[in-house]
C-alpha positions in Angstrom: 22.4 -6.1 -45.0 21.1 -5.2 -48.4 18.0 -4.9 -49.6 15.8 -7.6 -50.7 15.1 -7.9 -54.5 11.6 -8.1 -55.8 11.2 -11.2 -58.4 10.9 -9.7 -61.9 7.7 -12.5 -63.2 5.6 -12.3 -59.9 5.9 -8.4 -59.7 4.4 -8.5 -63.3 1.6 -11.3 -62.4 0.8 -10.0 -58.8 -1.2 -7.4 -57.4 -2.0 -6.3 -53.8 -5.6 -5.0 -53.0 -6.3 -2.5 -50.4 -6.9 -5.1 -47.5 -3.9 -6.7 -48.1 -4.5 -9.5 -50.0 -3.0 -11.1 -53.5 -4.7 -10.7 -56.6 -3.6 -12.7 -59.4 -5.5 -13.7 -62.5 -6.1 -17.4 -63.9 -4.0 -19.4 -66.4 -4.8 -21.4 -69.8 -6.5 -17.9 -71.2 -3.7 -16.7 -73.1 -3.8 -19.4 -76.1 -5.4 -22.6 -77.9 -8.8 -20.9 -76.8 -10.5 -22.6 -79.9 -10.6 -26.0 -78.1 -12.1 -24.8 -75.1 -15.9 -23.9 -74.4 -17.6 -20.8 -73.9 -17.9 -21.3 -70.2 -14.0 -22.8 -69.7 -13.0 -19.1 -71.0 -15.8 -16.9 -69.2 -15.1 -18.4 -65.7 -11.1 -18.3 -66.6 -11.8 -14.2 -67.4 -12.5 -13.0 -63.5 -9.5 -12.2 -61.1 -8.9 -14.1 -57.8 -6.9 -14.1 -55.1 -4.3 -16.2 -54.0 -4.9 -19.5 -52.4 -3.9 -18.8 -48.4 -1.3 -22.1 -48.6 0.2 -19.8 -51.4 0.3 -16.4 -49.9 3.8 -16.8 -48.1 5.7 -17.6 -51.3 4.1 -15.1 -53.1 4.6 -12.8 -50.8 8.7 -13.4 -50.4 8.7 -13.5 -54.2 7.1 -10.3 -53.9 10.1 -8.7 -50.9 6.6 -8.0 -48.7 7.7 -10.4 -45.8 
């Protein structure tokens, strides 16, 4: 059987921490920040992790499961 191919965009937009779990980092902070507030931006700045209804795609996207 060959061996199963890591997706190209979530490899880039995914990381694991050391416990295991899914970092991943927010959207709508990349462009047209002018329209949106000081606190819209500073709260979109901080890494998360990955919603647990989300963690089995990711992780199939990512060839961990």
């Amino acid at each position: 059987m060959p061996k199963m191919k890591t997706n190209s965009g979530a490899k880039k937009r995914f990381t694991l921490t050391g416990t295991g779990k899914i970092k991943r980092k927010h959207a709508f902070k990349s462009h047209i920040l002018t329209k949106k507030t000081i606190k819209q931006k500073r709260r979109l700045t901080h890494i998360t992790t990955v919603d647990p209804s989300d963690v089995g795609r990711v992780k199939k996207l990512l060839a961990l499961k």
